[in-house]
N, C-alpha and C positions, 0 to 999 in steps of 0.2 A: 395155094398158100394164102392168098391175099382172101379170099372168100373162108376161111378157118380167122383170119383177122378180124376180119367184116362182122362174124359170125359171136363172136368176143367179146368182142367189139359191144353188140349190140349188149348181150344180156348183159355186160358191166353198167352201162348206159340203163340199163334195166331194174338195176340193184341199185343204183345213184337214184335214179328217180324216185322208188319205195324207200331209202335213206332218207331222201329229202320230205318226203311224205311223213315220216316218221318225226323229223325234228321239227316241221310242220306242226303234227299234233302236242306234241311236248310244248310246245308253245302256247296251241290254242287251249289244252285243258289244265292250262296252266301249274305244271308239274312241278316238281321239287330241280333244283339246279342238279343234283346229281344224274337226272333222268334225260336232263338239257346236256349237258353233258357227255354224256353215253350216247345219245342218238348223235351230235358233234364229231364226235370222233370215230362216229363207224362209215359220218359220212364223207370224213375229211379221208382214211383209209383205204375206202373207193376211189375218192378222187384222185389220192395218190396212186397210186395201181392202172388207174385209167392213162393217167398222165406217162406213167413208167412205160406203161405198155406203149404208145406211143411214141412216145421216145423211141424207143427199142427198135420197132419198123419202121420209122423215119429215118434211122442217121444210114448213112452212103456205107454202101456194102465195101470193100475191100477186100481183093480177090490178089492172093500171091500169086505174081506170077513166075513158075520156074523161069532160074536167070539162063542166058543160052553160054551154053560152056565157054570158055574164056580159052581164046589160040594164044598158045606158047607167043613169044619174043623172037623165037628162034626158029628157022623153016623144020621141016619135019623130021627129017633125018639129023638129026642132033640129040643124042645120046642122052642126054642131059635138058631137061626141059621145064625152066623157074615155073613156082608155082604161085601162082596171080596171090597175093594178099593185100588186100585192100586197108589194111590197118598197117603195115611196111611203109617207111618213108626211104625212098634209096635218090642217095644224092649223085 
């Protein structure tokens, strides 16, 4: 799992850096703002996506755990046996 991450990982990291290459050039051959532009936003896109995906595998996993059945009030032999609700207030 974590090596599929890694793996991801890198070619976004991949595609960030030829982004950045890109608006790089846009720069140097001094293009029209449309063209500055357009390379800006494919690199900010990556970055975003880079960042998401991160996010993503970083925050703390949360695993439900089944709750262990809830014993009756009443020993076993009782006919009659309440049934635990947690949103019930009994005074």
């Amino acid at each position: 799992m974590i090596g599929r991450l890694d793996r991801r990982l890198a070619r976004l990291d991949h595609r960030i850096w030829a982004a950045h290459g890109r608006v790089e050039t846009a720069y140097a051959l001094n293009l029209d703002e449309a063209h500055k532009q357009e390379a800006f936003r494919a690199l900010d896109a990556l970055l975003a996506e880079r960042d998401a995906l991160r996010r993503e595998w970083s925050a703390p996993v949360r695993r439900e755990r089944p709750r262990p059945p809830v014993r009756a009030l009443f020993g076993p032999g009782e006919d009659e046996v309440p049934v635990y609700d947690p949103g019930a207030l009994v005074l």
